[in-house]
mmCIF file of the N, C-alpha and C atoms, coordinates in Angstrom:
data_MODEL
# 
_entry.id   MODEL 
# 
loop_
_atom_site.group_PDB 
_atom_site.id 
_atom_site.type_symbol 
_atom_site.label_atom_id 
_atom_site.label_alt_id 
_atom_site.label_comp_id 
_atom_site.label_asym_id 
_atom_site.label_entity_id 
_atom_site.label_seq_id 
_atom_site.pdbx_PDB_ins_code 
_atom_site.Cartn_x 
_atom_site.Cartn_y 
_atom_site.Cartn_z 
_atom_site.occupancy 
_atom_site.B_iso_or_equiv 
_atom_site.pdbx_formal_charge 
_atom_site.auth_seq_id 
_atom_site.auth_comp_id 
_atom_site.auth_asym_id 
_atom_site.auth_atom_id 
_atom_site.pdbx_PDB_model_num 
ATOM 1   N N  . UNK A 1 1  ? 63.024 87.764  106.400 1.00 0.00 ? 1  UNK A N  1 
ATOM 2   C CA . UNK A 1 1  ? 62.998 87.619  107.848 1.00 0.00 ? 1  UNK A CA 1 
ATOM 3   C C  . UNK A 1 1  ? 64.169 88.393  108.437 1.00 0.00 ? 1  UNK A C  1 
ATOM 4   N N  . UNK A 1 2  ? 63.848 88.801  109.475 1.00 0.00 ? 2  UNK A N  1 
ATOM 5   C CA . UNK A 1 2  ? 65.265 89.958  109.876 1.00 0.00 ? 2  UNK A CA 1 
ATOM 6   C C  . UNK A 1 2  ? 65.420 89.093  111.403 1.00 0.00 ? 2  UNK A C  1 
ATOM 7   N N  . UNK A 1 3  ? 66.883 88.276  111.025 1.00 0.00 ? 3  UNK A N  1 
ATOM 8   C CA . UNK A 1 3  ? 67.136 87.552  111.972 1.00 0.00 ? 3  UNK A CA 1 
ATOM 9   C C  . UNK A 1 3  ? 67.850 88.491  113.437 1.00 0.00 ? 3  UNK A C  1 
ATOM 10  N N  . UNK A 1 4  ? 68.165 89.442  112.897 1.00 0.00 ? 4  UNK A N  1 
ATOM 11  C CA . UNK A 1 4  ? 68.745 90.278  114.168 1.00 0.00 ? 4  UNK A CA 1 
ATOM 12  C C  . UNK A 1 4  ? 67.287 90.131  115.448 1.00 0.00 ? 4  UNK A C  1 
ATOM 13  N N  . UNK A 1 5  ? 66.260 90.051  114.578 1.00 0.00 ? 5  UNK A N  1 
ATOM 14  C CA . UNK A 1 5  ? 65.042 89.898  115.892 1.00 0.00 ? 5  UNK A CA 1 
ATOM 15  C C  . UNK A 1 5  ? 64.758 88.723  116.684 1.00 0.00 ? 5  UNK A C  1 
ATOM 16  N N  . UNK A 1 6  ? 65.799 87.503  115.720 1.00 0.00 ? 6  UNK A N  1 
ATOM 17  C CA . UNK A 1 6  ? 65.454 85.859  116.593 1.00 0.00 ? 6  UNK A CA 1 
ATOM 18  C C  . UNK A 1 6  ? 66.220 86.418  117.659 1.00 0.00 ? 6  UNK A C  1 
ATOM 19  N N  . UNK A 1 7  ? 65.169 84.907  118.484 1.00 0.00 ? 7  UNK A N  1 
ATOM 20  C CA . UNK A 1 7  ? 65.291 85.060  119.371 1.00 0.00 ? 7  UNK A CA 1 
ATOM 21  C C  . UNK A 1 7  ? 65.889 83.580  119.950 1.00 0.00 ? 7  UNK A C  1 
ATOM 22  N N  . UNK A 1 8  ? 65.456 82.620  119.146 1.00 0.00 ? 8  UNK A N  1 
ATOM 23  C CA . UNK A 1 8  ? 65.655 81.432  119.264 1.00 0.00 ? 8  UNK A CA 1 
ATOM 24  C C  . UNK A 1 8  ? 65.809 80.698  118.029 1.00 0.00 ? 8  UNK A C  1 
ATOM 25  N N  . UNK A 1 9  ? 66.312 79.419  117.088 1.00 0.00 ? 9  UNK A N  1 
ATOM 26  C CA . UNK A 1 9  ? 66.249 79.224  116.414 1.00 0.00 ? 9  UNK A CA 1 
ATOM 27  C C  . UNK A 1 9  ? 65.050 77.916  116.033 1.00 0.00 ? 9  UNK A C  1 
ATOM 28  N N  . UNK A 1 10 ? 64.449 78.596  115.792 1.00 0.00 ? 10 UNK A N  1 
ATOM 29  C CA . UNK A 1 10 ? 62.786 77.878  115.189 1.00 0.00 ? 10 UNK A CA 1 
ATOM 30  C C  . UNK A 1 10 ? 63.223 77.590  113.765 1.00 0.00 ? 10 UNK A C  1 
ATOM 31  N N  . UNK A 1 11 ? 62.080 76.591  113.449 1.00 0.00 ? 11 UNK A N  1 
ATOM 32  C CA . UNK A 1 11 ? 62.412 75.932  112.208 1.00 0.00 ? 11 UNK A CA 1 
ATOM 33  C C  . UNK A 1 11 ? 62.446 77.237  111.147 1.00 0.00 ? 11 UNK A C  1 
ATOM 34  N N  . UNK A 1 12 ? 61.277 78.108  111.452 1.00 0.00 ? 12 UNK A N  1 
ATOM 35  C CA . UNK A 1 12 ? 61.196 79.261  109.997 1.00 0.00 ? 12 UNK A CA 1 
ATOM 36  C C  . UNK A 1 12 ? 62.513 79.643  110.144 1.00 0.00 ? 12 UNK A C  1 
ATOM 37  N N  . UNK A 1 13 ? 63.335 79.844  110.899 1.00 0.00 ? 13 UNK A N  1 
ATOM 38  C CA . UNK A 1 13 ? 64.505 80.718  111.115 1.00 0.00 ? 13 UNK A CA 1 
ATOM 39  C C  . UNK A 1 13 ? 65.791 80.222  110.589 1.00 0.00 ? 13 UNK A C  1 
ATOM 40  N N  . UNK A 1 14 ? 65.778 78.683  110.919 1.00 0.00 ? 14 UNK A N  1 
ATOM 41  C CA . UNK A 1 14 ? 66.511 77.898  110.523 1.00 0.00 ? 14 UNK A CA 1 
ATOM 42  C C  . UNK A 1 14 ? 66.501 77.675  108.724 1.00 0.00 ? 14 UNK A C  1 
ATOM 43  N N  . UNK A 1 15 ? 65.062 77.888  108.591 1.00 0.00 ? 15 UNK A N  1 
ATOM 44  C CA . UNK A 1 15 ? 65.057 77.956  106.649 1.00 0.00 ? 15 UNK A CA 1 
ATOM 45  C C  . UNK A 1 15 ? 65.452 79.226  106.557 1.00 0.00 ? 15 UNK A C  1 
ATOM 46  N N  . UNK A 1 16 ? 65.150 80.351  106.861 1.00 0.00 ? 16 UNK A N  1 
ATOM 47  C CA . UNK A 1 16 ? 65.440 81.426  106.550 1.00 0.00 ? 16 UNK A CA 1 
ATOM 48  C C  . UNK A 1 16 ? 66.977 81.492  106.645 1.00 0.00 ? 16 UNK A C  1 
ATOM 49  N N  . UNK A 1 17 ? 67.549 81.040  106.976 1.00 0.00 ? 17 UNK A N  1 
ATOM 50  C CA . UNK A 1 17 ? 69.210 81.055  107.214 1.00 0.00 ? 17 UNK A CA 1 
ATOM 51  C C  . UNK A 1 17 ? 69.735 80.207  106.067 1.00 0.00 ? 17 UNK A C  1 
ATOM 52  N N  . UNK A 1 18 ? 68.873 78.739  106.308 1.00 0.00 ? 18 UNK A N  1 
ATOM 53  C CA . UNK A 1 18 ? 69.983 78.100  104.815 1.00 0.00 ? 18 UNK A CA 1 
ATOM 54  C C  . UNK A 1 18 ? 69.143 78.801  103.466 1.00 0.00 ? 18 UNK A C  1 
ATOM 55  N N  . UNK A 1 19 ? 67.876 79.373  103.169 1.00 0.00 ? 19 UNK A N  1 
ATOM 56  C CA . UNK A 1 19 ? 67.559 80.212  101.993 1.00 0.00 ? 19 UNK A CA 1 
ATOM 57  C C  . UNK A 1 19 ? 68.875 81.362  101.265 1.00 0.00 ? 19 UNK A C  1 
ATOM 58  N N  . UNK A 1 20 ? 69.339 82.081  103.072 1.00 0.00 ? 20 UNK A N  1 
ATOM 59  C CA . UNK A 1 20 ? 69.832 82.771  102.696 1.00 0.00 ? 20 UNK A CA 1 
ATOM 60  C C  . UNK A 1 20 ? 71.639 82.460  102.083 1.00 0.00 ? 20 UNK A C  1 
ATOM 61  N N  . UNK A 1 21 ? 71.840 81.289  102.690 1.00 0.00 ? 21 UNK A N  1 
ATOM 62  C CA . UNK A 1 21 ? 73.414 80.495  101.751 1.00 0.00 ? 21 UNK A CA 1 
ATOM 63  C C  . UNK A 1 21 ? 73.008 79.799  100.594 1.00 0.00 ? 21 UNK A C  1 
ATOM 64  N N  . UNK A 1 22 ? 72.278 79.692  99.989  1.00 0.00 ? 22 UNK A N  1 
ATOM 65  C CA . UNK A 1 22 ? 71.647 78.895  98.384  1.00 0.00 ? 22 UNK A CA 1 
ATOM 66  C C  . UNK A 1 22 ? 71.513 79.818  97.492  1.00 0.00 ? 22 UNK A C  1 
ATOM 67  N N  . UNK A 1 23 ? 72.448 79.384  96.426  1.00 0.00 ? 23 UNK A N  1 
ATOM 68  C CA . UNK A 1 23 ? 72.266 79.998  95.146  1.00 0.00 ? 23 UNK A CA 1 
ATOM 69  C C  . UNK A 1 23 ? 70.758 80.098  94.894  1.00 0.00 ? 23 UNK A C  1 
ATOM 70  N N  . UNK A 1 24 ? 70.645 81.072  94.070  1.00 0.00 ? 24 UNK A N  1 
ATOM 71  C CA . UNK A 1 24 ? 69.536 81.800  93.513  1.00 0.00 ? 24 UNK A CA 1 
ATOM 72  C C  . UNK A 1 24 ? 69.706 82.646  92.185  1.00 0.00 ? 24 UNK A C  1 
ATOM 73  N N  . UNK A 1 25 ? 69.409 81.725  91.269  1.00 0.00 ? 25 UNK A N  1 
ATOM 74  C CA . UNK A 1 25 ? 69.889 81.978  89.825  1.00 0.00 ? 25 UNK A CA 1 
ATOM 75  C C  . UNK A 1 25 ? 68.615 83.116  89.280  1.00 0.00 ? 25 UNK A C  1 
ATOM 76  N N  . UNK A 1 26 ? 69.248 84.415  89.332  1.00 0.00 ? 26 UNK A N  1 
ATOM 77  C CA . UNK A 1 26 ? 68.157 85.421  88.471  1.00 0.00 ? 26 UNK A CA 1 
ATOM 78  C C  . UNK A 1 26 ? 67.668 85.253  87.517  1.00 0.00 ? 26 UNK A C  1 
ATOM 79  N N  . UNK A 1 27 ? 66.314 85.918  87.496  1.00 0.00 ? 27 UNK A N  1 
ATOM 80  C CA . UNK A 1 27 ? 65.797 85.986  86.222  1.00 0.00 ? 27 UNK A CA 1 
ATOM 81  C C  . UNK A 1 27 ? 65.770 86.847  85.678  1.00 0.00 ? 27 UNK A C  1 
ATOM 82  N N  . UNK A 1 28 ? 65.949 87.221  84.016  1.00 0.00 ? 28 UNK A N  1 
ATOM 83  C CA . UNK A 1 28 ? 65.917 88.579  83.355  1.00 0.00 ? 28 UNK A CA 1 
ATOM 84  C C  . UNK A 1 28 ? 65.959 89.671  84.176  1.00 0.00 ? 28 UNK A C  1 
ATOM 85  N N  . UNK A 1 29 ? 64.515 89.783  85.005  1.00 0.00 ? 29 UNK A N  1 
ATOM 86  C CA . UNK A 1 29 ? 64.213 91.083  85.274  1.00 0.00 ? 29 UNK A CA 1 
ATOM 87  C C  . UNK A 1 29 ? 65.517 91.434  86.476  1.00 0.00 ? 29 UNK A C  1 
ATOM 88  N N  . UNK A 1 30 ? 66.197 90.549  87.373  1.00 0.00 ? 30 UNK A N  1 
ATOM 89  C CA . UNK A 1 30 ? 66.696 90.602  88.126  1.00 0.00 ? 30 UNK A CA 1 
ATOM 90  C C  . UNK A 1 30 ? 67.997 91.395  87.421  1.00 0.00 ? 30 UNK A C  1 
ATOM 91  N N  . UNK A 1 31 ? 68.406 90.858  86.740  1.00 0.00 ? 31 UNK A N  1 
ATOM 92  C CA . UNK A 1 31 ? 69.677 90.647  85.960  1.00 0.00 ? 31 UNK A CA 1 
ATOM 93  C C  . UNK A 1 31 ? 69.901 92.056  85.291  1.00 0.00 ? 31 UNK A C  1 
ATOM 94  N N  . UNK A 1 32 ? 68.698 92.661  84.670  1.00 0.00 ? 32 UNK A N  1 
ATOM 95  C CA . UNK A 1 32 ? 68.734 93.690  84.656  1.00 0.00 ? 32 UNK A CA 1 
ATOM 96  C C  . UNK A 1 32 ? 68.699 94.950  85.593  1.00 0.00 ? 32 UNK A C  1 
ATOM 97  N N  . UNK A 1 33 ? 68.372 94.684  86.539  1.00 0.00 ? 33 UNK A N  1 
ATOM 98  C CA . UNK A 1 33 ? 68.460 95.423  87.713  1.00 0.00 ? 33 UNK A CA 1 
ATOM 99  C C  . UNK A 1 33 ? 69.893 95.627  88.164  1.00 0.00 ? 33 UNK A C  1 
ATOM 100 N N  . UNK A 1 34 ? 70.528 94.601  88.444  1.00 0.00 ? 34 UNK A N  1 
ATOM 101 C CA . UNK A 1 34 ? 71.993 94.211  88.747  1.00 0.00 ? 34 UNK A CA 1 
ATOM 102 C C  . UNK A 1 34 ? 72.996 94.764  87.644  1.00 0.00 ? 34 UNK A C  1 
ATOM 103 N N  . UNK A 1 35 ? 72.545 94.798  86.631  1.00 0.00 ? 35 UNK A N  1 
ATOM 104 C CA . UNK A 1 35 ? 73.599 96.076  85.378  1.00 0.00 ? 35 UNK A CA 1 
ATOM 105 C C  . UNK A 1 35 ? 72.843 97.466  85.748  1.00 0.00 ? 35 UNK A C  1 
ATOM 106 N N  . UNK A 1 36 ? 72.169 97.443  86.163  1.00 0.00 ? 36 UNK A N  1 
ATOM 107 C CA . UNK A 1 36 ? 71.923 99.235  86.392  1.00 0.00 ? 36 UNK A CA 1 
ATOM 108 C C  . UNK A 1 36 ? 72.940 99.376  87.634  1.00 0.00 ? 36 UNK A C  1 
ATOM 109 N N  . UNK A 1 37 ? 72.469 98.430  88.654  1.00 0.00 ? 37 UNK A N  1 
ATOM 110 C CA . UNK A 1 37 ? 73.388 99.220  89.720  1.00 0.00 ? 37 UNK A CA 1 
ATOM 111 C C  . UNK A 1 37 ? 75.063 98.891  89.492  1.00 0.00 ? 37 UNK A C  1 
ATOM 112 N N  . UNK A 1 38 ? 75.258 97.813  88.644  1.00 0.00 ? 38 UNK A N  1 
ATOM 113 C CA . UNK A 1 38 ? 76.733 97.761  88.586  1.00 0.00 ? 38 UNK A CA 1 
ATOM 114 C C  . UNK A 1 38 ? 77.467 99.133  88.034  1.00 0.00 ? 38 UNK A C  1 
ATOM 115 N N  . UNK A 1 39 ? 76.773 99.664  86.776  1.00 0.00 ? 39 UNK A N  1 
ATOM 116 C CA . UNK A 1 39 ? 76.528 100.544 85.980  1.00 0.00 ? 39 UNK A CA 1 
ATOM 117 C C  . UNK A 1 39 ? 77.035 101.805 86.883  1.00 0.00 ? 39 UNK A C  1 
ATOM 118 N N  . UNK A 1 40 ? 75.980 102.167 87.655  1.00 0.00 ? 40 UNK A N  1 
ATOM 119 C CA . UNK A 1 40 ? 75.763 103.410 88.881  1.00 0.00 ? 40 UNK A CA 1 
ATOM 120 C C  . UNK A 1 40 ? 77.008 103.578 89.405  1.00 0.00 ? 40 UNK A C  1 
ATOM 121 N N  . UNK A 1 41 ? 77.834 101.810 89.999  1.00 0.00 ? 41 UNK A N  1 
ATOM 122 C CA . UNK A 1 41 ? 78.531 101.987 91.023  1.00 0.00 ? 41 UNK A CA 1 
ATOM 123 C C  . UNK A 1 41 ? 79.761 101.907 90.278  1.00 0.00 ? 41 UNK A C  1 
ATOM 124 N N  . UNK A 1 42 ? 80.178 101.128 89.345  1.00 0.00 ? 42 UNK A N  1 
ATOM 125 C CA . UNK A 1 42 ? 81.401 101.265 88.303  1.00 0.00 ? 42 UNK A CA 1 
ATOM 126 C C  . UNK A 1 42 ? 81.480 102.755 88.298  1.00 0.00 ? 42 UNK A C  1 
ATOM 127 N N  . UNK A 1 43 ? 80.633 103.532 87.421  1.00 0.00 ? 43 UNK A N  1 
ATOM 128 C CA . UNK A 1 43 ? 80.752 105.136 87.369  1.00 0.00 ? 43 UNK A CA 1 
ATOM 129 C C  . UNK A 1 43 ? 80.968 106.013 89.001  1.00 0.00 ? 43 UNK A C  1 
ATOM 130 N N  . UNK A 1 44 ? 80.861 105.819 89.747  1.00 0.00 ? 44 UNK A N  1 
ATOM 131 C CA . UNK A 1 44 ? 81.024 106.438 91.183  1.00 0.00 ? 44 UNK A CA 1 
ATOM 132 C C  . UNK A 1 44 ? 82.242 105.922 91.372  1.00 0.00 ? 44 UNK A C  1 
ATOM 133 N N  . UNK A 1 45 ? 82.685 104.697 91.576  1.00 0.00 ? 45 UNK A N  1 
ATOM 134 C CA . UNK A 1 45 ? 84.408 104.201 91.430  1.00 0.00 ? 45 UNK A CA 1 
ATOM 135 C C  . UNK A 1 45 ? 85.239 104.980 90.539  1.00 0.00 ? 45 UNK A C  1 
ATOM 136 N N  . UNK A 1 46 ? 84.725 105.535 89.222  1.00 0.00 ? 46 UNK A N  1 
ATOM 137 C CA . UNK A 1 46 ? 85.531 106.044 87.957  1.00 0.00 ? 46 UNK A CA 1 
ATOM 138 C C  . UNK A 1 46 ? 85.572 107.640 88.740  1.00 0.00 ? 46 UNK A C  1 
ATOM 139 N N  . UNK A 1 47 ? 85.233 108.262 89.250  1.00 0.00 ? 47 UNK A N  1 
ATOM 140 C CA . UNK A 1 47 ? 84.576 109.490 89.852  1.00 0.00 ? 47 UNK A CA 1 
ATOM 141 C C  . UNK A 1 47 ? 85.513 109.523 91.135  1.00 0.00 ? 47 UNK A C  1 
ATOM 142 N N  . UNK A 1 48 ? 85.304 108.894 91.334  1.00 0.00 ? 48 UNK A N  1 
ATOM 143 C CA . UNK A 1 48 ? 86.368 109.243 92.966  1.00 0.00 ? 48 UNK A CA 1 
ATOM 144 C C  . UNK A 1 48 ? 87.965 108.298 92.925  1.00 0.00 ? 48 UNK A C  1 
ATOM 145 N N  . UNK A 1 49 ? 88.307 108.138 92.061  1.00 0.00 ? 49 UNK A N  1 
ATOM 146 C CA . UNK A 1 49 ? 89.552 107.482 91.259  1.00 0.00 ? 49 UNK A CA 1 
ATOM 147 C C  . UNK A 1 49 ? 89.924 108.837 90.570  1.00 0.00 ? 49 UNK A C  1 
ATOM 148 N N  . UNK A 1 50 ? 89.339 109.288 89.770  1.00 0.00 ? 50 UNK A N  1 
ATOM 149 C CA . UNK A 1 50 ? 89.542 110.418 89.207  1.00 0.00 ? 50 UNK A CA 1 
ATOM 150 C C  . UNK A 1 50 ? 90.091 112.132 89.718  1.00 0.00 ? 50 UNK A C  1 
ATOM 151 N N  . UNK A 1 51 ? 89.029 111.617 91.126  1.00 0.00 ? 51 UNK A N  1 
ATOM 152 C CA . UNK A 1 51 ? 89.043 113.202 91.679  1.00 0.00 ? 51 UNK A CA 1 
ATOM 153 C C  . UNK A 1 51 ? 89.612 112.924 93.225  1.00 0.00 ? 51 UNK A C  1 
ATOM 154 N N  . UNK A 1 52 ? 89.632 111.956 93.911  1.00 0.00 ? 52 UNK A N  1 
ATOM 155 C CA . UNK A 1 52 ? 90.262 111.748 94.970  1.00 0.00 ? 52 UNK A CA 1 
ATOM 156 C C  . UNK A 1 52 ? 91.548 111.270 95.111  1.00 0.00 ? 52 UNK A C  1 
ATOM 157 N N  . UNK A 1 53 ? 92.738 111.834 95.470  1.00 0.00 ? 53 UNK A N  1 
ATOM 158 C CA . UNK A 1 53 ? 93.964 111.237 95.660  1.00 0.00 ? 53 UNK A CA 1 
ATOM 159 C C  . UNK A 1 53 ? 94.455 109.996 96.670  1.00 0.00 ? 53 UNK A C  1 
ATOM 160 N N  . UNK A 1 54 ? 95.349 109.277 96.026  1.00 0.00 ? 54 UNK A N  1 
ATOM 161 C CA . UNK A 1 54 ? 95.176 107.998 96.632  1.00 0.00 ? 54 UNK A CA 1 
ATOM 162 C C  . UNK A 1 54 ? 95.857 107.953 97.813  1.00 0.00 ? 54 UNK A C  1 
ATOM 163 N N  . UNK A 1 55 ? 94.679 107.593 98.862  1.00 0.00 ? 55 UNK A N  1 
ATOM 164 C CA . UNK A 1 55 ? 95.052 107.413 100.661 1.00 0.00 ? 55 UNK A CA 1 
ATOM 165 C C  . UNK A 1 55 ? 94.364 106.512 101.107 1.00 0.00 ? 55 UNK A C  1 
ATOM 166 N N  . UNK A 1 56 ? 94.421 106.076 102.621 1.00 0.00 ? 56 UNK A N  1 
ATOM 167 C CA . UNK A 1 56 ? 93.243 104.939 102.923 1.00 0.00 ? 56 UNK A CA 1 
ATOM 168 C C  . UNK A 1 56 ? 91.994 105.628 102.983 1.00 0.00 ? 56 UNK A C  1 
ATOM 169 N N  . UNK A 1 57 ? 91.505 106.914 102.719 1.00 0.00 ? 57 UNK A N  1 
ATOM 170 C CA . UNK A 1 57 ? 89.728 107.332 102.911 1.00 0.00 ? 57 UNK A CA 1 
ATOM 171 C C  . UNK A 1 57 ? 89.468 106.683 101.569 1.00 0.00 ? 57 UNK A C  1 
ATOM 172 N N  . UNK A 1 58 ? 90.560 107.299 100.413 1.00 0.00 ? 58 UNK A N  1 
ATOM 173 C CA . UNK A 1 58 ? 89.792 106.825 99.325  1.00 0.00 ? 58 UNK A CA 1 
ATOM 174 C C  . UNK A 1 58 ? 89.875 105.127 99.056  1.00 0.00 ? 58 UNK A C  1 
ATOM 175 N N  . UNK A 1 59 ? 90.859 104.405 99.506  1.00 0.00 ? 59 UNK A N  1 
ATOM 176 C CA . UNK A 1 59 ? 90.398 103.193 99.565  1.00 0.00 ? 59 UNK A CA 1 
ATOM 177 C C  . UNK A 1 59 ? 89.384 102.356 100.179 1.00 0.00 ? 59 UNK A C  1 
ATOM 178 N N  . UNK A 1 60 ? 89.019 103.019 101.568 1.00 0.00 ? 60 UNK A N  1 
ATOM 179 C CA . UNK A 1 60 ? 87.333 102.761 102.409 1.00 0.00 ? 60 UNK A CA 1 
ATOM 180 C C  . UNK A 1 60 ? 86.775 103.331 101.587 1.00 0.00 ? 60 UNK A C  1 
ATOM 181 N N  . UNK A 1 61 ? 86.377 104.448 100.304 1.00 0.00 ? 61 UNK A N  1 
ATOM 182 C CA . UNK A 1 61 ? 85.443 104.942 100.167 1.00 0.00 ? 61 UNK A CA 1 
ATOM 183 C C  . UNK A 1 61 ? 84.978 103.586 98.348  1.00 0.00 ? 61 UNK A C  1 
ATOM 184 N N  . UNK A 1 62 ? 86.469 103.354 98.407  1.00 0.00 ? 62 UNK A N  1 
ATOM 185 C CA . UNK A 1 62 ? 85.973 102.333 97.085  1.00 0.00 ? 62 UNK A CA 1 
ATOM 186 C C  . UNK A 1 62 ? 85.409 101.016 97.867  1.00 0.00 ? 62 UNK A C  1 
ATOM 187 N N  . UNK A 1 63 ? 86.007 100.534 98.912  1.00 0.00 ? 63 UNK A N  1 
ATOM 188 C CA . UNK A 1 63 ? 85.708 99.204  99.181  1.00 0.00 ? 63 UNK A CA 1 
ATOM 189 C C  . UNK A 1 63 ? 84.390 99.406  99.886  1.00 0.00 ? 63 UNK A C  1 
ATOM 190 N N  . UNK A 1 64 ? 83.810 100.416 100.272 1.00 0.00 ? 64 UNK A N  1 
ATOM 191 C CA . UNK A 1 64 ? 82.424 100.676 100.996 1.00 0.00 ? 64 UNK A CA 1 
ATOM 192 C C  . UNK A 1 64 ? 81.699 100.540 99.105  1.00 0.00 ? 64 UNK A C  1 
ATOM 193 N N  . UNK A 1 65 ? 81.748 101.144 98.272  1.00 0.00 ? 65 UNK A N  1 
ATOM 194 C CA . UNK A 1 65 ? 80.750 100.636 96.811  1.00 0.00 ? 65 UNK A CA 1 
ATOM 195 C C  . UNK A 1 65 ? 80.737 99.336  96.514  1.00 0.00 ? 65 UNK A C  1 
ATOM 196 N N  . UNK A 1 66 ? 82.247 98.524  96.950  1.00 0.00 ? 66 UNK A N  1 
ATOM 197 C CA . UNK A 1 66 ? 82.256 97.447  96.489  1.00 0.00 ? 66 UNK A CA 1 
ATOM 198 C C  . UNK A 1 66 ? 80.763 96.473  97.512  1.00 0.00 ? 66 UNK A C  1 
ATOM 199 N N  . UNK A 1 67 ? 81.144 96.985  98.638  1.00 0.00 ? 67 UNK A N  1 
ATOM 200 C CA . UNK A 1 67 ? 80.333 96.196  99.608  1.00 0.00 ? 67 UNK A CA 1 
ATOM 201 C C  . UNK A 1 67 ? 78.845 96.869  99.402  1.00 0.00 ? 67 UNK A C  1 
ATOM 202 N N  . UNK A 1 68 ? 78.475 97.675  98.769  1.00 0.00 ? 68 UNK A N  1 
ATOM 203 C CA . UNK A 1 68 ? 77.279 98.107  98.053  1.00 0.00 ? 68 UNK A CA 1 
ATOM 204 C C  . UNK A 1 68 ? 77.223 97.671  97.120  1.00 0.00 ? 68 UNK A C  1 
ATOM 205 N N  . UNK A 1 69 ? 77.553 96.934  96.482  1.00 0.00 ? 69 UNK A N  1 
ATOM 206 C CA . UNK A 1 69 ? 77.359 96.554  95.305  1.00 0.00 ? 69 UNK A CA 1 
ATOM 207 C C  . UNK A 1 69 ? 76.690 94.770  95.886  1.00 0.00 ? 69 UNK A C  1 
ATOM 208 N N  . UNK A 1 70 ? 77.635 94.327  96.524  1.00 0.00 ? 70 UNK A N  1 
ATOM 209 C CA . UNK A 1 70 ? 77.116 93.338  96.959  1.00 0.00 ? 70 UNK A CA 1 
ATOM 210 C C  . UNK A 1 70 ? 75.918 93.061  98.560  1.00 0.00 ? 70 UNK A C  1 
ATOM 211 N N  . UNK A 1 71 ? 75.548 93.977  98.770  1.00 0.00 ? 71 UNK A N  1 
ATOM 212 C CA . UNK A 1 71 ? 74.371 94.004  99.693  1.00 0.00 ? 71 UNK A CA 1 
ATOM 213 C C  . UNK A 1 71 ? 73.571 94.801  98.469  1.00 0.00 ? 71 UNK A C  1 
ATOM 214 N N  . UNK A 1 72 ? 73.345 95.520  97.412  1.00 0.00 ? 72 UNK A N  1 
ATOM 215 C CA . UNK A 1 72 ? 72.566 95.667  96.161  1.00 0.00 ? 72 UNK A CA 1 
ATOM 216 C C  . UNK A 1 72 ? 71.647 94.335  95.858  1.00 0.00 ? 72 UNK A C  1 
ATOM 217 N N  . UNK A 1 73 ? 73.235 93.550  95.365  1.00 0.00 ? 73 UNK A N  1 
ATOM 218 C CA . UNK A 1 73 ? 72.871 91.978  94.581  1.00 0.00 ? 73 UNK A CA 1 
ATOM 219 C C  . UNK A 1 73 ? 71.726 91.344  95.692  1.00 0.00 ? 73 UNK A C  1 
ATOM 220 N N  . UNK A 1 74 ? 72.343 91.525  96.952  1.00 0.00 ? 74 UNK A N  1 
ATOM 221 C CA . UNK A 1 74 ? 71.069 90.630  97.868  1.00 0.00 ? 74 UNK A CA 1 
ATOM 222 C C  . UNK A 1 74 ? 70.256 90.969  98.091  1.00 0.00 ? 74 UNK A C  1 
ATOM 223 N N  . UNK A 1 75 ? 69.795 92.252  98.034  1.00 0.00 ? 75 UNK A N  1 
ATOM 224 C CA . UNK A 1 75 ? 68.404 92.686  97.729  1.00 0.00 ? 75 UNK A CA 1 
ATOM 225 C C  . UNK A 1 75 ? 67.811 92.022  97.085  1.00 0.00 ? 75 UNK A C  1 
ATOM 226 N N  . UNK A 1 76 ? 68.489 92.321  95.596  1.00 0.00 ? 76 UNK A N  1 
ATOM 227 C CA . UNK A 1 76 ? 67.733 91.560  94.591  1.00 0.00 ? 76 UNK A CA 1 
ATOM 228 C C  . UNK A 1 76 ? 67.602 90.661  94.554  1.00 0.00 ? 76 UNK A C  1 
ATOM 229 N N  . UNK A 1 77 ? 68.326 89.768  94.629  1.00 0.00 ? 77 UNK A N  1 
ATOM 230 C CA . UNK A 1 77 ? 68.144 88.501  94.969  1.00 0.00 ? 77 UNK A CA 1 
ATOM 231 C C  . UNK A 1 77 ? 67.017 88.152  95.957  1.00 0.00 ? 77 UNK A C  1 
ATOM 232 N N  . UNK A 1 78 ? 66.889 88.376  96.824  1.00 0.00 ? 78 UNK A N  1 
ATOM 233 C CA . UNK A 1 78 ? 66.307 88.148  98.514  1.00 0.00 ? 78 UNK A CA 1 
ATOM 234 C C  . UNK A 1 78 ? 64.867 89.324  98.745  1.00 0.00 ? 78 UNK A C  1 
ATOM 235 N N  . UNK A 1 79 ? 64.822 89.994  97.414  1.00 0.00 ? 79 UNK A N  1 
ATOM 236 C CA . UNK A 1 79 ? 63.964 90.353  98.406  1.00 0.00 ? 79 UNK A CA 1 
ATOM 237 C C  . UNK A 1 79 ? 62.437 90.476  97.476  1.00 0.00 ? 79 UNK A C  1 
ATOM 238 N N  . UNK A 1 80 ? 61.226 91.270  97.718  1.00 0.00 ? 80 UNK A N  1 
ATOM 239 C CA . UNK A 1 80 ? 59.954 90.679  97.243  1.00 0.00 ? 80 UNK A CA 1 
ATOM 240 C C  . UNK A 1 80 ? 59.635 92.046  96.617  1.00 0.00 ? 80 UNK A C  1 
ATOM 241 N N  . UNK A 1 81 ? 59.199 91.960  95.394  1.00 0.00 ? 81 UNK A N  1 
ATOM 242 C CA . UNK A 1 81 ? 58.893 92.732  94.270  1.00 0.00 ? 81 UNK A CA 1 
ATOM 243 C C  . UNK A 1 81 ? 57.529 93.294  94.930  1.00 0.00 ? 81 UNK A C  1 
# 
């Protein structure tokens, strides 16, 4: 549900909100998904650590993967195969 479109808070909206604060324990297939992209984004951190000298771009440019990493996880988590 893409709450940026409520308009009011209706009951679906209201589940859709506490769905989205409740653990949600993966399954395999999930889990594996979540080491590929950790995988992807660990190596892109190792990559611009390596080749970028340390200033605040390259610290926004690590903490922007980190925060990809975790809007990744909620995909997976949250969203429909």
């Amino acid at each position: 549900m893409d709450l940026s479109r409520a308009t009011e808070l209706t009951d679906e909206v209201s589940l859709a909100i506490d769905d989205m604060f409740t653990y949600h324990p993966w399954v395999q297939e999930q889990t594996d998904r979540g080491w590929a992209v950790r995988i992807a984004l660990t190596d892109a951190v190792k990559v611009i650590v390596k080749n970028c000298p340390p200033c605040p771009d390259r610290s926004a440019a690590i903490r922007k993967i980190r925060e990809a990493r975790m809007d990744a996880n909620s995909a997976i988590t949250h969203g429909k195969y």
